[in-house]
C-alpha positions in Angstrom: 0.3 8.8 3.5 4.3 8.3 3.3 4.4 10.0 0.4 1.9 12.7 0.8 3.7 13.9 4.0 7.3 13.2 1.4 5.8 15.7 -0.8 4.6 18.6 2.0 8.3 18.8 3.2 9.5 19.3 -0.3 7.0 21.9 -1.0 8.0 23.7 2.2 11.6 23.2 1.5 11.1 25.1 -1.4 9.3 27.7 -0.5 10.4 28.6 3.1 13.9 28.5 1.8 16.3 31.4 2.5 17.0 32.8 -1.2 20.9 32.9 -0.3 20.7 28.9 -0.3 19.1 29.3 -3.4 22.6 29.7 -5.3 24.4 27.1 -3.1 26.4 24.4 -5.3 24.0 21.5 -6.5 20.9 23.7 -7.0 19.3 23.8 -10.2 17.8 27.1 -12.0 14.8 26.8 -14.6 13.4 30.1 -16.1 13.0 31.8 -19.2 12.8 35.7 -20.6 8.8 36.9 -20.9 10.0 40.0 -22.9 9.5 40.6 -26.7 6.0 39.7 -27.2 3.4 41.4 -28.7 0.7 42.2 -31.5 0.3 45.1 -33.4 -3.2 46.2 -35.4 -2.3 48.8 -37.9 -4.8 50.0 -40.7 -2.5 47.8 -43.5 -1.1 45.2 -41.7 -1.1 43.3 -38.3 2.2 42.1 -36.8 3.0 39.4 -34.4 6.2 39.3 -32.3 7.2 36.3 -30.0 10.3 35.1 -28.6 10.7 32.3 -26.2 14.3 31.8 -24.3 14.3 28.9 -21.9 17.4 28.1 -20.0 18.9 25.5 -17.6 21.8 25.7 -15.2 23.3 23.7 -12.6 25.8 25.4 -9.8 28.9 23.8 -9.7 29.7 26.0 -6.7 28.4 28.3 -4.5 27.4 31.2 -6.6 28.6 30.2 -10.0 26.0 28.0 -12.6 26.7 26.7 -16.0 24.0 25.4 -18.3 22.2 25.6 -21.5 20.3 27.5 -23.3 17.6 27.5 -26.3 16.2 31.0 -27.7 13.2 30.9 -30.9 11.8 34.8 -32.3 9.1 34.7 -34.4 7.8 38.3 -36.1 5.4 38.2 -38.9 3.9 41.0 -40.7 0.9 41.2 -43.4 2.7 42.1 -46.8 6.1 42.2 -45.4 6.8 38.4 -44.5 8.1 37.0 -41.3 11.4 36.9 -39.5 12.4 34.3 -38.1 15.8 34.1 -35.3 17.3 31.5 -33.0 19.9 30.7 -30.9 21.7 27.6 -29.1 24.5 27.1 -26.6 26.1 27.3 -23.0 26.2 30.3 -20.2 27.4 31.1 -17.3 26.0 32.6 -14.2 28.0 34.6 -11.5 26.3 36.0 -8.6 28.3 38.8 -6.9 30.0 37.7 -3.2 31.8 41.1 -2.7 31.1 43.0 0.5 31.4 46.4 -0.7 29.0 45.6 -3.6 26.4 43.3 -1.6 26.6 46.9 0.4 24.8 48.2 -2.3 22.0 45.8 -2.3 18.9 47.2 -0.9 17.0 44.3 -0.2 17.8 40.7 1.0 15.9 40.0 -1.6 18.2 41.2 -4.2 21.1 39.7 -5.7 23.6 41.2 -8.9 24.4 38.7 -10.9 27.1 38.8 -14.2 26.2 36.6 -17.2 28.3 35.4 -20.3 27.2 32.9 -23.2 28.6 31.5 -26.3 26.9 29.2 -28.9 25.2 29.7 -32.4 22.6 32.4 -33.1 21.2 33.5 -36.4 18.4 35.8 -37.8 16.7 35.3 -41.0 13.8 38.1 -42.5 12.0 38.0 -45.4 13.8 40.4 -46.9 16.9 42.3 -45.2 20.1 41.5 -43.7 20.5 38.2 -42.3 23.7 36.4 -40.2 23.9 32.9 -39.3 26.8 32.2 -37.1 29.3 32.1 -33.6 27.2 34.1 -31.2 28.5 35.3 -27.9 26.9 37.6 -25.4 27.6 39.3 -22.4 25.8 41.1 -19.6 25.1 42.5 -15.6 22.4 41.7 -14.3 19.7 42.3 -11.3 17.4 39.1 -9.4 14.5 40.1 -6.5 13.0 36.7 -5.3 9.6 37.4 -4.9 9.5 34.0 -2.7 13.3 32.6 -1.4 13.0 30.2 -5.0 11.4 32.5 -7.7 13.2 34.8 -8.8 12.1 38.1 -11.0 15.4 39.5 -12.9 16.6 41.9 -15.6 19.2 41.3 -17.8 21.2 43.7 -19.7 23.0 42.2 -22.6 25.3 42.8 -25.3 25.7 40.5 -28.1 27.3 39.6 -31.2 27.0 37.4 -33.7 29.8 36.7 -36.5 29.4 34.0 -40.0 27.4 34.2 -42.9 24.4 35.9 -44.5 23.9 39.0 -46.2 26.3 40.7 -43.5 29.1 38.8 -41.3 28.4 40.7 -38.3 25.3 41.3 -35.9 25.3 43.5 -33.1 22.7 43.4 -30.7 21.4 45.1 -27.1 18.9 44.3 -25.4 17.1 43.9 -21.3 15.2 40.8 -20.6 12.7 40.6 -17.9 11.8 37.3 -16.9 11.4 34.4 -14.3 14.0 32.0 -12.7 13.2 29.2 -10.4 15.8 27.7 -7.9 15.2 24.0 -6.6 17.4 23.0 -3.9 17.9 19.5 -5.1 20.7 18.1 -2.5 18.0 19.5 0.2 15.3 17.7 -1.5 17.6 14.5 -2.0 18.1 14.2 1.4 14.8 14.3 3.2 13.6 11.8 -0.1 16.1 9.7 1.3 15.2 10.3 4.9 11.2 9.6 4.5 12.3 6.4 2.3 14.6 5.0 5.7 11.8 5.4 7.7 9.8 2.6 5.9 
């Protein structure tokens, strides 16, 4: 019964939350992009495009996470091969405390957000240009939490990728739509610990 009850106020804690606490320090955010996927029938051929792009960060302060981050694309084509792309490495994630620009915000709902990574990145196709190498990116950034911890965001990026391949240098823009979730952990620490003192 301990537990069950254990388990309702964590649930509540999570989703009654306001979404401010959301980015307090010791929260963690889980989420991915849902952008880039698709099928296309053609009379020739039929192509398939998938990318996934997880990511995990940790706020080390009020505002500000740091994590990691995994990215796999996947397009294949009848008669013209596939093309393959991936990418590993770190990010940070600064959501904007200015008055004058929190003036701007429509919604309590909303929060602007700036986001920088660096790690490795490549793409390979069939046949074209590939580059295998240092990858950094860069990018603003919108969030609306549909509930105080899910958040619905759009991210506008630039990237660039520099190594080897059939050309040393990759440019890339691109807006990902996707989900982040928020999970107060020092709030969900402390009433574990309080239902386990109550034994």
């Amino acid at each position: 019964m301990k537990k069950i009850r254990l388990l309702t106020l964590v649930f509540f804690t999570l989703i009654l939350g306001s979404a401010s606490a959301q980015i307090q320090k010791g929260n963690l955010m889980i989420g991915s992009d849902i952008t880039n996927m698709a099928v296309v029938f053609q009379n020739s051929s039929t192509t398939f495009n998938f990318v996934l792009d997880p990511k995990i960060g940790w706020f080390i302060k009020d505002g500000l996470a740091i994590g990691g981050y995994a990215n796999f694309g996947l397009q294949t084509s009848k008669g013209a091969g596939s093309d393959v792309s991936y990418g590993v490495g770190a990010f940070a994630r600064y959501y904007v405390e200015d008055k004058n620009i929190r003036k701007l915000e429509f919604s309590k709902r909303v929060r602007f957000f700036a986001e920088a990574n660096a790690g490795f990145a490549g793409r390979n196709p069939a046949n074209g240009t590939t580059t295998n190498g240092f990858n950094v990116g860069i990018g603003p950034g919108i969030s609306y939490f549909i509930t105080p911890n899910v958040g619905l965001e759009g991210l506008f990026k630039y990237d660039l990728t520099v190594g080897g391949g059939n050309s040393t240098t990759a440019n890339r823009l691109s807006l990902g739509i996707g989900f982040q979730i928020y999970l107060p952990t020092a709030k969900a620490k402390q009433l574990y610990r309080e239902e386990r003192n109550k034994k």
